[in-house]
C-alpha positions as CSV (number, residue, x, y, z in Angstrom):
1,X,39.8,90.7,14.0
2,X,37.8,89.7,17.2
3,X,39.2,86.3,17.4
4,X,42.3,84.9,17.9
5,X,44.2,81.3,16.6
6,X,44.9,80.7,19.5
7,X,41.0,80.8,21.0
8,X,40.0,78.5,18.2
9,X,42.5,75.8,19.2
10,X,41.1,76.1,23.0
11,X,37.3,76.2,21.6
12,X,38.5,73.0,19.0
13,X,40.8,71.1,22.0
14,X,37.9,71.4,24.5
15,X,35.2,70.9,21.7
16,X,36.8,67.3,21.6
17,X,37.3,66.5,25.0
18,X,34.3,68.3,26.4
19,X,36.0,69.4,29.5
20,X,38.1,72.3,30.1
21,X,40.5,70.8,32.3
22,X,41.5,68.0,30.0
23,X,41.9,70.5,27.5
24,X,44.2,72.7,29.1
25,X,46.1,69.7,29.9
26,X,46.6,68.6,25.9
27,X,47.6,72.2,25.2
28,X,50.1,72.7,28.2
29,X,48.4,75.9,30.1
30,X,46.4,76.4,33.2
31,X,42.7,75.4,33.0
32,X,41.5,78.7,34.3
33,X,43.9,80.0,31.4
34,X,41.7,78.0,28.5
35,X,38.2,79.0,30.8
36,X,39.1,82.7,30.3
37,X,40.0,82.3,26.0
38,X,36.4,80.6,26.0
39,X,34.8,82.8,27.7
40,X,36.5,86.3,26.1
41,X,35.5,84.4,22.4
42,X,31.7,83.6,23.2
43,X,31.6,87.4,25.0
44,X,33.9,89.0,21.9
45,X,30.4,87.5,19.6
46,X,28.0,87.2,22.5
47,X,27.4,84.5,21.4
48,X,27.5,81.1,24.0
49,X,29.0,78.1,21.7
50,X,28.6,75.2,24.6
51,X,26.1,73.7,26.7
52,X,27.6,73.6,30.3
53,X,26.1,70.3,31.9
54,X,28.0,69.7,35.6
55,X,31.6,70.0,34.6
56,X,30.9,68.9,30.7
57,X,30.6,70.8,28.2
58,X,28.7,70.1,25.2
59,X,28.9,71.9,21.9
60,X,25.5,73.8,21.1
61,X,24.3,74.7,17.3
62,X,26.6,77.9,16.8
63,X,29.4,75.4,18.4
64,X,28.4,72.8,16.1
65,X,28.1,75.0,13.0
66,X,31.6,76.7,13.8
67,X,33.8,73.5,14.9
68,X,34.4,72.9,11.0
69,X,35.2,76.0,10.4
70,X,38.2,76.9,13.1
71,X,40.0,73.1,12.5
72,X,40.2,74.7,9.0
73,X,41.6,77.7,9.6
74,X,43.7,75.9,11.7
75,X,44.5,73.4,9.9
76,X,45.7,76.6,7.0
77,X,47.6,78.0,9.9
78,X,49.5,75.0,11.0
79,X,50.6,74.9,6.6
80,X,51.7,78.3,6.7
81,X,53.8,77.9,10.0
82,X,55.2,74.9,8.4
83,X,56.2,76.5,5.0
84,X,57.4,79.4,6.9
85,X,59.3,77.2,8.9
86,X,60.8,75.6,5.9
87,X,59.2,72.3,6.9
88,X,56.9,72.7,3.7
89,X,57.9,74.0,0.1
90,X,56.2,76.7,-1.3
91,X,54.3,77.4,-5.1
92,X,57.2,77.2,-7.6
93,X,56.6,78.2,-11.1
94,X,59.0,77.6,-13.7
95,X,59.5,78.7,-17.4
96,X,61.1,76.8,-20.1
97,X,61.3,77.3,-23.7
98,X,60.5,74.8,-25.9
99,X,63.6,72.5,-26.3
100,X,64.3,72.2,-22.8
101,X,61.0,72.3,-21.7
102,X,59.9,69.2,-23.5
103,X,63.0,67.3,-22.9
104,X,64.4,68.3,-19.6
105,X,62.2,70.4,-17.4
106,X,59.6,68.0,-17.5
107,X,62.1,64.9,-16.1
108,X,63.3,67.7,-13.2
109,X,59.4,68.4,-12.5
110,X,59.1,64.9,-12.3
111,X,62.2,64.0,-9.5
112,X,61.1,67.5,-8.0
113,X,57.7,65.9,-7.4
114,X,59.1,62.6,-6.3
115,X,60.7,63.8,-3.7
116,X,59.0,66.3,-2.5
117,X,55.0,65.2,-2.5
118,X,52.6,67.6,-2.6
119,X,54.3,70.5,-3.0
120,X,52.5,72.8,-5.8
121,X,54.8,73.3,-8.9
122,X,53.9,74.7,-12.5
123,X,55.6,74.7,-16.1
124,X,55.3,77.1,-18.4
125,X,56.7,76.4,-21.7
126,X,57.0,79.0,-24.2
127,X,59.8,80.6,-26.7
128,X,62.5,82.8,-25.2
129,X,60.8,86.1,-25.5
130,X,57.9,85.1,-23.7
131,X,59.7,83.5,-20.7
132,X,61.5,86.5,-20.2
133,X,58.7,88.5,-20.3
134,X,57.0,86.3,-17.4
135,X,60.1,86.6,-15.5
136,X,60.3,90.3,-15.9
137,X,55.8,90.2,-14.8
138,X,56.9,88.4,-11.5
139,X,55.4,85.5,-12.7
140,X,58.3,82.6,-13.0
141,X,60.2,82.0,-9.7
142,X,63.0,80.5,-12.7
143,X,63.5,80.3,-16.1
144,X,65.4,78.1,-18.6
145,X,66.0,79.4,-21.8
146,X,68.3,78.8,-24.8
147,X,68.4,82.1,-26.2
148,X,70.9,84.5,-25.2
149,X,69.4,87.7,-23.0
150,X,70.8,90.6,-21.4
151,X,68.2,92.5,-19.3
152,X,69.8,95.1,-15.8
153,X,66.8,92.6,-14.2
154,X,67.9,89.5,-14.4
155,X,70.6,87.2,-13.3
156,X,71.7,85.0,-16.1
157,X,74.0,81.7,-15.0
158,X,75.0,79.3,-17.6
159,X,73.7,75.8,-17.1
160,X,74.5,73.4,-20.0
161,X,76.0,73.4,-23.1
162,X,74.0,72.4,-26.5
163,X,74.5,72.9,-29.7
164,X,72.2,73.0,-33.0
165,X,71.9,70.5,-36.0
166,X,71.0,70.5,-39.7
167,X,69.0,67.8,-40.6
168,X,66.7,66.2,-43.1
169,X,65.2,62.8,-43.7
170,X,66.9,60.0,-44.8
171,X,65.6,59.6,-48.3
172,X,66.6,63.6,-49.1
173,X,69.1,64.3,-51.7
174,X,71.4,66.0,-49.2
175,X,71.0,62.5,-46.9
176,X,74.9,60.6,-46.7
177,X,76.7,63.4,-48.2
178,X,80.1,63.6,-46.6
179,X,79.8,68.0,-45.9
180,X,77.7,69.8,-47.2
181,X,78.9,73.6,-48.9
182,X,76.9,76.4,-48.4
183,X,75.7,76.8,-52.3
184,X,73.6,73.4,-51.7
185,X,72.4,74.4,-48.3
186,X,71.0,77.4,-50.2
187,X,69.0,76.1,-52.2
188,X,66.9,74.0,-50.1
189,X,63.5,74.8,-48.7
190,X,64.0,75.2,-44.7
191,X,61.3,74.7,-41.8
192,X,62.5,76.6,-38.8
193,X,61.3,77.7,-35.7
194,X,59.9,81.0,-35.4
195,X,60.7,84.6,-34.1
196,X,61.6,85.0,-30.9
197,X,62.3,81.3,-30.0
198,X,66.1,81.2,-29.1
199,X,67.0,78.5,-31.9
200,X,65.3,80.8,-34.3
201,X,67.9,83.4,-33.2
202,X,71.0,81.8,-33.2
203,X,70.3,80.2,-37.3
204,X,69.5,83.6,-38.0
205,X,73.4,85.0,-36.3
206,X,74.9,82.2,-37.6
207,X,73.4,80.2,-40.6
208,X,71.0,83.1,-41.7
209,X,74.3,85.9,-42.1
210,X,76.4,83.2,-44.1
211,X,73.0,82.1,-46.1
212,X,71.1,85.7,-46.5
213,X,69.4,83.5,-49.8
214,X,68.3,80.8,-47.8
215,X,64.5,80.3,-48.6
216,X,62.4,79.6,-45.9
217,X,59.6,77.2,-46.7
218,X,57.8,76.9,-43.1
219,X,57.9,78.3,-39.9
220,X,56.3,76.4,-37.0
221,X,56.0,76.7,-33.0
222,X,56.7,73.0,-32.1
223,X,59.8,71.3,-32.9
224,X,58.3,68.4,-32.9
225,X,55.6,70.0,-35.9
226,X,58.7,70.6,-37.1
227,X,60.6,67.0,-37.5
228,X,57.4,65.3,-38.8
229,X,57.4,68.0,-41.6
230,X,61.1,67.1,-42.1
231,X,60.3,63.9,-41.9
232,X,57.6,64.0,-44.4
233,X,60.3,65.6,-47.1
234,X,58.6,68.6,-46.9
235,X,62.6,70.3,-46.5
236,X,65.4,70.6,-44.2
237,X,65.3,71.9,-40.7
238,X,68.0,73.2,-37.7
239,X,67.3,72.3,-34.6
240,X,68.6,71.0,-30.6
241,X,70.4,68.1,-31.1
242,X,68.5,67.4,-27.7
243,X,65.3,67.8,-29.7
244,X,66.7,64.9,-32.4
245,X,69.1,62.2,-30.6
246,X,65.8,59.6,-30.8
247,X,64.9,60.4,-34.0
248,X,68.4,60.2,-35.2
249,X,68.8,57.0,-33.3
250,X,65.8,55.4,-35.0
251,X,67.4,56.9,-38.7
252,X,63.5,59.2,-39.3
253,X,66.0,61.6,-39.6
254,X,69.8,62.1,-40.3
255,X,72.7,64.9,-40.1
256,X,73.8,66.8,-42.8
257,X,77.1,67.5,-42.0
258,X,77.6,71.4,-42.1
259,X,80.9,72.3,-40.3
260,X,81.4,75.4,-41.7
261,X,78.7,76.5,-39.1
262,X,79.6,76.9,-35.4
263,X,76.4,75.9,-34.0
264,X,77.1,75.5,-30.3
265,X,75.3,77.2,-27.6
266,X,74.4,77.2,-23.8
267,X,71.3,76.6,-22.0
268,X,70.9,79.9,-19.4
269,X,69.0,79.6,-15.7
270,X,67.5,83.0,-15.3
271,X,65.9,84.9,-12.7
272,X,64.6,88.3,-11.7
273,X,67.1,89.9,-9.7
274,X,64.9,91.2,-6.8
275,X,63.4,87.9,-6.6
276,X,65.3,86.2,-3.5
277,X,65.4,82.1,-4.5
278,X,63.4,80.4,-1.8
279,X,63.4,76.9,-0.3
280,X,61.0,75.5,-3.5
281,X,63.7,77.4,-5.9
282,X,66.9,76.0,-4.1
283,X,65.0,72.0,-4.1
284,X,64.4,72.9,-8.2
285,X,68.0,73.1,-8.4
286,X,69.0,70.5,-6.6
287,X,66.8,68.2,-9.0
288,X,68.3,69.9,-11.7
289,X,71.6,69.0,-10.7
290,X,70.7,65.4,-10.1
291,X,69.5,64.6,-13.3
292,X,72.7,66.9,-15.0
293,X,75.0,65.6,-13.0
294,X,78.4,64.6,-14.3
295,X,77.1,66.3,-17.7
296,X,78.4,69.3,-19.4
297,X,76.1,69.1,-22.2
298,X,73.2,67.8,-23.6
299,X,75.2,65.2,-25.7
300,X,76.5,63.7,-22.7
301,X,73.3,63.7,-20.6
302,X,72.4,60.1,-19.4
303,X,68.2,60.6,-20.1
304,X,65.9,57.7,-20.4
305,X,63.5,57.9,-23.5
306,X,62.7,60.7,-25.4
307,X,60.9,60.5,-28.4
């Protein structure tokens, strides 16, 4: 490169002040110090970029035409000093699968962006599988899953603790019963997430081995496509009870009490393991652990709203 940042601040400084010694002043160096970065950048191009009238100098056309140009680059150079600097936080992209996603990620990304302005984030929400597989691709700084993995690439740290629900809608025969055995369970029609989601994997290790019968009527990427079909009567589903507390709230839907099933689970933070956190990673965390604070589960988060 012919040019350096440094000659584009002079050629800017005394662009603005059209005099060399008032420049070098503003930049702190010797005047004949900012006469010789001129000069060397017009010879470097030979091409002259001021007018010299007396002791004033005044920006010609190829001055004119590259003046916009260098406080640009500049103005990219002082951003990168500043993020390398740690002054400014860097691209963040996150990954969340679909409970936490649509229920928590999106409250972090909004305190993330509240207090830090500007700074470029990105969610990603998708099942389990495919949140790995971005991490694994280099192309999640985080992710926050429900499903259990185990991958020699990634670091896995638990992060909340959640558990799933049976559930139905309030005018369903199964609606009010005290427990529910297995024999009734198994004769209902079930809309459940599908492969590869982490929700869909632990019903299948826990409800699926105790129900191999169970008939499933629907399976559906969107849990909320999956509590209007509930809702509807269309049949029973298993879900976050993250995913349900306002619908239970309003009574749409309802518990079916199904102790015999041990249902808990924890919400994992994941990330690559030659992927070094940064400054944007270690302020995600920090939001994270504002809005979780004092919470060791989801049924314990304080949240405002969720439908």
């Amino acid at each position: 490169m012919r040019f350096t940042l440094r000659q584009l601040e002079i050629f800017t400084t005394i662009a603005k002040t059209q005099n060399v010694s008032r420049a070098a002043d503003r930049l702190a160096m010797s005047q004949s110090a900012a006469s010789s970065a001129l000069v060397e950048l017009e010879r470097s191009f030979e091409r002259p970029l001021f007018d010299r009238i007396g002791k004033s100098l005044h920006l010609n056309a190829a001055g004119e035409g590259l003046l916009p140009l260098a406080e640009g680059l500049l103005a990219q150079a002082r951003d990168v000093e500043a993020y390398l600097g740690g002054e400014r936080l860097g691209p963040l992209v996150i990954g969340a699968t679909l409970t936490i996603g649509n229920y928590l990620a999106t409250l972090i990304v909004a305190d993330y962006m509240r207090q830090h302005p500007g700074a470029p984030v990105r969610l990603h929400v998708a099942n389990t599988d495919a949140v790995v597989e971005r991490l694994l691709r280099f192309e999640c700084d985080l992710g926050l899953i429900e499903g259990e993995v185990s991958h020699p690439d990634l670091i896995v740290e638990p992060w909340l603790d959640d558990e799933l629900v049976i559930f139905c809608a309030p005018h369903h025969p199964l609606a009010g019963q005290a427990v529910v055995d297995n024999a009734a369970l198994a004769g209902q029609g079930w809309i459940l997430r599908e492969h590869g989601s982490g929700t869909r994997s632990q019903f299948d290790q826990v409800v699926g081995r105790l129900l191999p019968q169970c008939r499933i009527q629907l399976e559906l990427e969107h849990t909320e496509a999956i509590k209007r079909a509930v809702e509807s009567g269309l049949g029973i589903g298993c879900l976050s009870r993250l995913a349900l507390r306002e619908a239970f709230r309003r009574g749409s839907l309802v518990e079916i009490p199904a102790p015999q099933f041990d249902l808990r689970r924890r919400f994992l933070v994941v990330r690559h393991r030659l992927r070094q956190p940064g400054l944007a990673v270690q302020a995600w965390r920090a939001a994270s652990r504002q809005l979780t604070r004092g919470a060791g589960d989801t049924r314990s988060l304080q949240l405002p709203f969720i439908a």
